[in-house]
C-alpha angles and dihedrals in degrees: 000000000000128000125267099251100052096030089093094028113109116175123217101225114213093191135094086205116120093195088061095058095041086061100042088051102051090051082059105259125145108234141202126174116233132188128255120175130186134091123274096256122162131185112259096230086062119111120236092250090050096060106080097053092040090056100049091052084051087047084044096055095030080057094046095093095048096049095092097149097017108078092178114063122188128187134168142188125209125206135182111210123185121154106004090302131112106231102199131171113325119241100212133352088270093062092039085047088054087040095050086047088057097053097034114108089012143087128250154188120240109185129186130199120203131191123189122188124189101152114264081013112088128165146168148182151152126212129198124218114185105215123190117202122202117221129292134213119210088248085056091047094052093040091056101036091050100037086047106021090202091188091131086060142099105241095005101268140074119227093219094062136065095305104042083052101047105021113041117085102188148003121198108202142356107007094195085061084062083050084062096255119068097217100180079065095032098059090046104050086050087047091054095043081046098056089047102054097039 
């Protein structure tokens, strides 16, 4: 059963991320993919912890002309920061191996940026997670890199799969943000569109 405000909402996801849907369906959303082309381009003056945001406003609009029967759009970016560099999605396991060594041993950032358009509705946000990650030995790395094959995603790991379970020591703050959504602001943000609107 869901609640009244979300029992008629569905989302149109801009988004190809199955993690993302999974989320937004277990918190009770109806949910329909929608297209958003475009590259993941950023202006170079932006800060690291700007892009994200910056990018999921760019998905949402990109999305605005195929959401025929979804009003409301999300979209959302994901970005591992450590060190000053932005660790994206890795191009072969050789990139996602080097990526996994840097952040092996060592503390991150994860940040998501989410956009939600719901003409005259507009909001955005980014939120930070703080993710510790225990050594790794180069059988662990393999292991990880050839059983998941996490090259769709930020980092190169997700944190709900072998190495999120067994490697990581410690998350400070939302754990669902690391997931690539960060529901507990997410589901706030739609309640709050929801009760203004009905």
């Amino acid at each position: 059963m869901t609640m009244h405000y979300l029992s008629n909402m569905e989302i149109g996801l801009a988004s190809k991320s199955p993690r993302r849907k999974f989320l937004l369906e277990e918190s009770g959303f109806r949910v329909q993919l929608i297209e958003s082309p475009g590259e993941e381009i950023f202006p170079q003056h932006l800060g690291l912890s700007e892009i994200p945001e910056y990018l999921s406003m760019q998905k949402a609009l990109n999305a605005l002309p195929f959401a025929k029967n979804t009003p409301v759009i999300l979209a959302a970016d994901t970005v591992v920061i450590q060190d000053d560099e932005l660790l994206g999605k890795p191009k072969n396991p050789a990139d996602s191996k080097a990526t996994l060594r840097k952040l092996a041993g060592k503390s991150h950032q994860v940040l998501t940026g989410v956009s939600i358009l719901y003409p005259p509705f507009k909001k955005s946000f980014t939120v930070q997670s703080i993710v510790s990650i225990g050594p790794l030995d180069d059988h662990e790395l393999d292991y990880y890199i050839k059983q998941y094959a996490p090259f769709d995603k930020a980092g190169s790991y997700g944190i709900q799969e072998w190495l999120g379970y067994c490697k990581v020591k410690h998350i400070e703050g939302s754990y669902t943000n690391v997931m690539g959504l960060p529901m507990y602001e997410v589901y706030h943000a739609l309640k709050e569109m929801s009760l203004i609107f009905n």
